[in-house]
C-alpha positions as CSV (number, residue, x, y, z in Angstrom):
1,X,118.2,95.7,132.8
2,X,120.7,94.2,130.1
3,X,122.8,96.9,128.6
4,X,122.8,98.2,125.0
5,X,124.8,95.3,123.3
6,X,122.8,92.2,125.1
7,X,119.8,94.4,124.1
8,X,120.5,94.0,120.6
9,X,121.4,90.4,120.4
10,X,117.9,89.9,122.1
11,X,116.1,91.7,119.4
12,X,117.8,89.7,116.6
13,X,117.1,86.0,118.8
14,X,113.3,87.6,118.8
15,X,112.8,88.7,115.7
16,X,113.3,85.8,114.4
17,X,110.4,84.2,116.2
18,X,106.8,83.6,114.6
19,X,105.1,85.5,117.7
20,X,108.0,88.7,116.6
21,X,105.4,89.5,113.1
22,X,102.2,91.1,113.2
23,X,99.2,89.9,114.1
24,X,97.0,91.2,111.1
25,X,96.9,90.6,107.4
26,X,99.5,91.5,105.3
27,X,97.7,94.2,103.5
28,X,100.0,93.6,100.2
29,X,97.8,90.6,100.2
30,X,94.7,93.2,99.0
31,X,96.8,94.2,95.9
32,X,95.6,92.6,92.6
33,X,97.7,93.3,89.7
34,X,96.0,92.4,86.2
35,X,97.3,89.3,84.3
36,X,97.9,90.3,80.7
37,X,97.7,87.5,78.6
38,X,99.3,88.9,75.9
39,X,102.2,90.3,77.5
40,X,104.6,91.2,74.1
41,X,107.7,90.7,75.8
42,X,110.4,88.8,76.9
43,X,110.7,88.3,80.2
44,X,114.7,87.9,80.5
45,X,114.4,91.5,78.7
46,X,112.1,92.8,81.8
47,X,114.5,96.0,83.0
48,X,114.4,96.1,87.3
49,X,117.3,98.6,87.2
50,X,116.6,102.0,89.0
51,X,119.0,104.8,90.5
52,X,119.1,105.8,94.1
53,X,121.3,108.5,95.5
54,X,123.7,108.5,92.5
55,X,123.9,104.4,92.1
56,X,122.5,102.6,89.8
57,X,120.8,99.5,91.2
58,X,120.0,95.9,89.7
59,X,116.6,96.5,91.4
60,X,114.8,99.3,93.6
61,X,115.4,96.9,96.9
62,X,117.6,97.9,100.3
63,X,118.0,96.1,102.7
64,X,116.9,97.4,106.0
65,X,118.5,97.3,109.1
66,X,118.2,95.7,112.4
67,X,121.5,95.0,114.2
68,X,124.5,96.7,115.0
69,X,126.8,98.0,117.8
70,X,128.3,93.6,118.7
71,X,130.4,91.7,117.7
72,X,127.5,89.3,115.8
73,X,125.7,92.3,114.4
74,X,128.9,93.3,113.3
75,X,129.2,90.3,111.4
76,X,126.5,90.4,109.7
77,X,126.6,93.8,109.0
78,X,130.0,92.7,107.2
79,X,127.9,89.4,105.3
80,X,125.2,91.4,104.2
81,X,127.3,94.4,102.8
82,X,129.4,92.2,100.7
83,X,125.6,90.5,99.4
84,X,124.2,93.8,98.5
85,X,127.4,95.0,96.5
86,X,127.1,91.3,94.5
87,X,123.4,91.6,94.0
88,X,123.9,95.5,93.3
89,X,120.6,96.5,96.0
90,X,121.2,99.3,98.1
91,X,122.2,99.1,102.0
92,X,120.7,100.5,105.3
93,X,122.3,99.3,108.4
94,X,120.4,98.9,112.3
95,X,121.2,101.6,114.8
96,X,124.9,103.0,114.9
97,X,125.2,104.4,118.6
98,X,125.8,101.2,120.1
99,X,129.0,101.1,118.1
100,X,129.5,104.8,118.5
101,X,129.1,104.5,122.4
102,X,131.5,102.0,122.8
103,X,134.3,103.5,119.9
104,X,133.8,100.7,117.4
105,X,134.2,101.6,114.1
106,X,131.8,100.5,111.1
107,X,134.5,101.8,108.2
108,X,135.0,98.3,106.9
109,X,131.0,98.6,105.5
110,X,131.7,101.1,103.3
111,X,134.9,98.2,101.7
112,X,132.6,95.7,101.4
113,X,129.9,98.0,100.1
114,X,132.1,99.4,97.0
115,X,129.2,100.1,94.2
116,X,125.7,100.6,96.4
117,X,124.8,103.1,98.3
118,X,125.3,102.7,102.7
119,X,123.0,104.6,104.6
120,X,123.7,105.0,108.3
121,X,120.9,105.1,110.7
122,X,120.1,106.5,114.3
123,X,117.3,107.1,116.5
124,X,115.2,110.5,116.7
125,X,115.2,110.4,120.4
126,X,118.9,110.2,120.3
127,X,119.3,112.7,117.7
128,X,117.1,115.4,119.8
129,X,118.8,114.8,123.0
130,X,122.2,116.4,124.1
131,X,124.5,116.3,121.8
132,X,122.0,114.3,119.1
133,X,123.3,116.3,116.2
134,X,127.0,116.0,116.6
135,X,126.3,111.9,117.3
136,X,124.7,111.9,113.4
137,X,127.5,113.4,111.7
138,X,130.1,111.0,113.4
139,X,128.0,107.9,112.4
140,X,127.7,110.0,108.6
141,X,131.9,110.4,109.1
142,X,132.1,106.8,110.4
143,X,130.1,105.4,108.1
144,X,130.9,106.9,104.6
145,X,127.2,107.3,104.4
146,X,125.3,107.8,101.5
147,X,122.5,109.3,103.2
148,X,121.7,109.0,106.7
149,X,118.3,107.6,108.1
150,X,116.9,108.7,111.3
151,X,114.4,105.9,112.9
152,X,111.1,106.9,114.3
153,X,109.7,104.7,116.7
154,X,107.5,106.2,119.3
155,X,105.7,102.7,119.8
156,X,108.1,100.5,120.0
157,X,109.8,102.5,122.6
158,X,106.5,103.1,124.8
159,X,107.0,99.0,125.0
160,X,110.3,98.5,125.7
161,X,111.4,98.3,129.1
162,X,114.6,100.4,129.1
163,X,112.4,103.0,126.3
164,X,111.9,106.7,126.1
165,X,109.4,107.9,126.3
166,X,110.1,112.4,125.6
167,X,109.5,112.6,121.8
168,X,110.2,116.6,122.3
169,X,112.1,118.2,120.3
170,X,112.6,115.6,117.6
171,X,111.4,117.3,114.3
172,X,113.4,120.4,115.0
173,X,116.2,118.2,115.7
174,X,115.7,116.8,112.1
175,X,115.6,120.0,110.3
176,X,119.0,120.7,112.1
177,X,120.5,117.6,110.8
178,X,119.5,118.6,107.5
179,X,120.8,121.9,107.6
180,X,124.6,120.7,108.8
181,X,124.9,117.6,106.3
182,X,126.6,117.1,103.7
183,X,124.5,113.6,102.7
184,X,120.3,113.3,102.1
185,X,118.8,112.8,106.1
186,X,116.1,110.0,105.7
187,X,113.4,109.3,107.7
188,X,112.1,105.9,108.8
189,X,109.4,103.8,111.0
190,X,110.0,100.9,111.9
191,X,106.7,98.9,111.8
192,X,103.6,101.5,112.6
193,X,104.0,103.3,109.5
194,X,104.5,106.9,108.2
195,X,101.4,108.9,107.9
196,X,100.7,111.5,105.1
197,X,100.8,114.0,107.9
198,X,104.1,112.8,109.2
199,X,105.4,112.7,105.8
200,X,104.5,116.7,105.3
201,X,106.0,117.3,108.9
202,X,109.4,116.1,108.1
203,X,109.5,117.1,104.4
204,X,108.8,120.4,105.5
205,X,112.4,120.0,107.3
206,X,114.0,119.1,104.5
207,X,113.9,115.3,104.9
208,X,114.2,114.2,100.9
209,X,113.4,110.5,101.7
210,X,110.5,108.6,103.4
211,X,110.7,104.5,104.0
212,X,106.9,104.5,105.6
213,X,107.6,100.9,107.4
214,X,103.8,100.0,107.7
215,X,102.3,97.7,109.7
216,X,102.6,94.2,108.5
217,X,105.9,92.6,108.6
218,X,108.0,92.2,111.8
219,X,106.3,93.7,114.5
220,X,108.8,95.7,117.4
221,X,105.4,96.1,119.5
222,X,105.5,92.5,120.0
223,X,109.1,91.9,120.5
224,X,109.6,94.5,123.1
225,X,106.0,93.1,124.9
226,X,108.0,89.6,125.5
227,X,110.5,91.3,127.4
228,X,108.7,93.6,129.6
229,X,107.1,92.9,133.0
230,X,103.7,91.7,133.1
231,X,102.0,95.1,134.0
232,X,103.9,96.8,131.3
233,X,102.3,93.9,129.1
234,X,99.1,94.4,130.6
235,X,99.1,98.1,129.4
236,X,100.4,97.8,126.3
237,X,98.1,94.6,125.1
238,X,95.9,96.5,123.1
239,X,98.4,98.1,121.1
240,X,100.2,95.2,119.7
241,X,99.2,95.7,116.2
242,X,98.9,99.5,116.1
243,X,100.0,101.2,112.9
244,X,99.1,102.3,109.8
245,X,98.9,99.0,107.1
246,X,101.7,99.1,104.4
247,X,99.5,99.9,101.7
248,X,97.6,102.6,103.4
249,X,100.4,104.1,104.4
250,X,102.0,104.3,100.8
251,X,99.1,105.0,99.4
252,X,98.5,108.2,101.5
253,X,101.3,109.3,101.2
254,X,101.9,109.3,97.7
255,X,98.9,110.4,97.2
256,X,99.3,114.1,98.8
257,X,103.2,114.1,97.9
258,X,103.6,113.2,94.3
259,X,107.3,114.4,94.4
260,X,108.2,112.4,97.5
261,X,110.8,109.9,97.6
262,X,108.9,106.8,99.5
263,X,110.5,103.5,100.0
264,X,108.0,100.9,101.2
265,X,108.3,98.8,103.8
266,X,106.5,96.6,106.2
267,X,106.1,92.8,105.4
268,X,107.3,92.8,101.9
269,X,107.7,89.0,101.7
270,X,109.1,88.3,98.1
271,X,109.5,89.6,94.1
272,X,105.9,90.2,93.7
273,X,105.7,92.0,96.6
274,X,108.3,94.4,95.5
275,X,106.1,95.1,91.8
276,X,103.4,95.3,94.4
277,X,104.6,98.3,96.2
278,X,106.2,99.5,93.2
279,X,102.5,100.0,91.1
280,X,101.1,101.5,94.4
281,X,104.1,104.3,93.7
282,X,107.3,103.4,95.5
283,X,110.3,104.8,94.2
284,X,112.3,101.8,96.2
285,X,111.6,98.8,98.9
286,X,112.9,98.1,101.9
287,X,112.8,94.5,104.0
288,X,115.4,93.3,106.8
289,X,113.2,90.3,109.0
290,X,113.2,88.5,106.1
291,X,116.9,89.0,104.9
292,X,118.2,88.2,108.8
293,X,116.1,84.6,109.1
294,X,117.9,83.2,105.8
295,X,120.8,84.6,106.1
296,X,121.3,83.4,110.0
297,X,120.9,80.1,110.8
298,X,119.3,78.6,114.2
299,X,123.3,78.3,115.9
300,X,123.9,82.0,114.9
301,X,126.2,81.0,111.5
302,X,126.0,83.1,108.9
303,X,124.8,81.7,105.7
304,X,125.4,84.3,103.1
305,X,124.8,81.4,100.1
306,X,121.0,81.3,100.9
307,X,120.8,84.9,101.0
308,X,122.4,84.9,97.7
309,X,120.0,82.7,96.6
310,X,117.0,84.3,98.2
311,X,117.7,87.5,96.5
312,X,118.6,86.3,92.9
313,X,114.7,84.5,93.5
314,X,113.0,87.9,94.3
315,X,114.7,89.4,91.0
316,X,113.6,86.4,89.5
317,X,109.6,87.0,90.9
318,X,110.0,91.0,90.1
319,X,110.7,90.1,86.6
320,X,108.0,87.3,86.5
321,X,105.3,90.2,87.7
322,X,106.3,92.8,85.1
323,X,106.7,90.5,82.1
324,X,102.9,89.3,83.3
325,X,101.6,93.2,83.4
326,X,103.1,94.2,80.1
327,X,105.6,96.1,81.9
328,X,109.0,96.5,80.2
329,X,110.4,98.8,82.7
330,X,109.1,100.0,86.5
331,X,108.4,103.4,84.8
332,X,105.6,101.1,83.1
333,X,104.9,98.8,86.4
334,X,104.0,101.9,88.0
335,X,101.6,102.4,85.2
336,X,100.2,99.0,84.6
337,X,96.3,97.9,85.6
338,X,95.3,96.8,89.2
339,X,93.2,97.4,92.2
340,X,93.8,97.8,95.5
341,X,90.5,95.4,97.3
């Protein structure tokens, strides 16, 4: 079994692969918004600024994390920190007990990161086991978090080799957390999505923020499958593509917590994307496959110009979609004609 660090630098390598997204359609795909011909704008006038957790964004977008605890996740950790404090977007890093377990501080994020908010993250499993608690508040006091996220991931850890598989304990755990912190405790999937029942589960702890990571964007399911023997493959085939579709997941969730604050996640692809999850009632979106293939080139080097580029294009699209709906601000996106087919 490789340890934690060779562990993450295989999920990054996969993740990047075609066979590491989800089999299905993206359900973002069902989402029509309604052209307005006679829009009465200007579209360079088009305002994507939003606050989130005291900042005051560009546009509602984090970006999501998926590495940590090596010396290349560290890296670009570092890259895409300084990015999202140019582009103004907020920040949510991968898993922090790698780095934690081995003594390796992450305090140069919070440098780079001067005028966004930095969320830390962890694993429930890890936060209900011995000790869970007092391992979230170092990675809060490491971290200069803004909030901490705690990443739920039953599925992907039923497929990975070296995976948990005792989910006891976990929600009380969380309504712990919440209790001893000084910062918002944020829950997360990571692919499978957050159900409307979930959602009321952990609110009901005290957990203020929701990223419902559907299904529909990079798939863990798979990625852990391609490194598990074959009769662990053989019994977790049929749940490759398990989960709860992006927009069903929002969707449902909004729709029995209308004070909820949901970030939506889970194959968000580009600008429209983002007005896309925004009219079905996102307060923010999240992506990190995406961010990780441009901004990492095939030989590992970091290319922080096309990420640059890649993000100033999805402000460019988020504009292009409100201008097109009559919508002068995302209070108005949110309120702008569609249908979900």
């Amino acid at each position: 079994m490789p340890d934690l660090k060779e562990r993450k630098g295989e999920h990054l390598d996969l993740a990047k692969m075609p066979s590491a997204m989800a089999q299905v359609e993206n359900s973002l795909d069902r989402v029509r918004l309604t052209h307005q011909a006679l829009p009465e704008a200007n579209v360079d006038e088009a305002d994507t600024s939003t606050r989130f957790l005291n900042y005051r964004l560009a546009m509602p977008l984090m970006i999501s994390g998926m590495t940590g605890g090596m010396a290349r996740g560290d890296a670009i950790n570092l890259a895409l920190a300084e990015i999202a404090s140019e582009h103004r977007i907020a920040l949510c890093i991968g898993s922090q007990r790698a780095s934690l377990m081995a003594r390796q501080s992450q305090s140069a994020l919070r440098a780079r990161a001067k005028n966004v908010p930095l969320m830390g993250n962890l694993g429930g499993v890890q936060l209900a086991g011995e000790g869970g608690i007092a391992l979230a508040q170092r990675a809060i006091d490491d971290l200069g978090a803004d909030a901490m996220a705690i990443h739920l991931n039953p599925l992907q850890e039923l497929a990975q080799p070296e995976g948990d598989r005792n989910w006891r304990g976990v929600l009380t755990a969380l309504g712990e957390l919440v209790k001893r912190s000084d910062v918002p405790i944020m829950v997360k999937e990571v692919g499978a999505g957050i159900s409307a029942k979930t959602a009321r589960q952990v609110m009901d702890q005290g957990v203020s923020i929701i990223d419902i990571a559907g299904l529909g964007g990079t798939n863990w399911t798979r990625i852990e499958q391609s490194r598990s023997d074959p009769l662990r493959q053989d019994v977790m085939m049929p749940f490759l593509d398990w989960g709860i579709p992006t927009v069903d997941a929002l969707t449902s969730t909004r729709a029995e917590h209308k004070d909820a604050f949901i970030i939506a996640s889970g194959g968000v692809r580009h600008g429209l994307d983002m007005a896309r999850c925004v009219w079905l009632g996102a307060d923010m979106v999240s992506a990190a496959g995406v961010f990780i293939k441009v901004l990492e080139d095939e030989n590992q080097r970091l290319c922080p110009d096309r990420l640059d580029a890649l993000l100033s294009v999805w402000k460019d699209q988020l504009k292009i979609a409100m201008f097109l709906t009559a919508s002068k601000t995302l209070n108005a996106l949110k309120t702008a004609e569609g249908v979900v087919l």
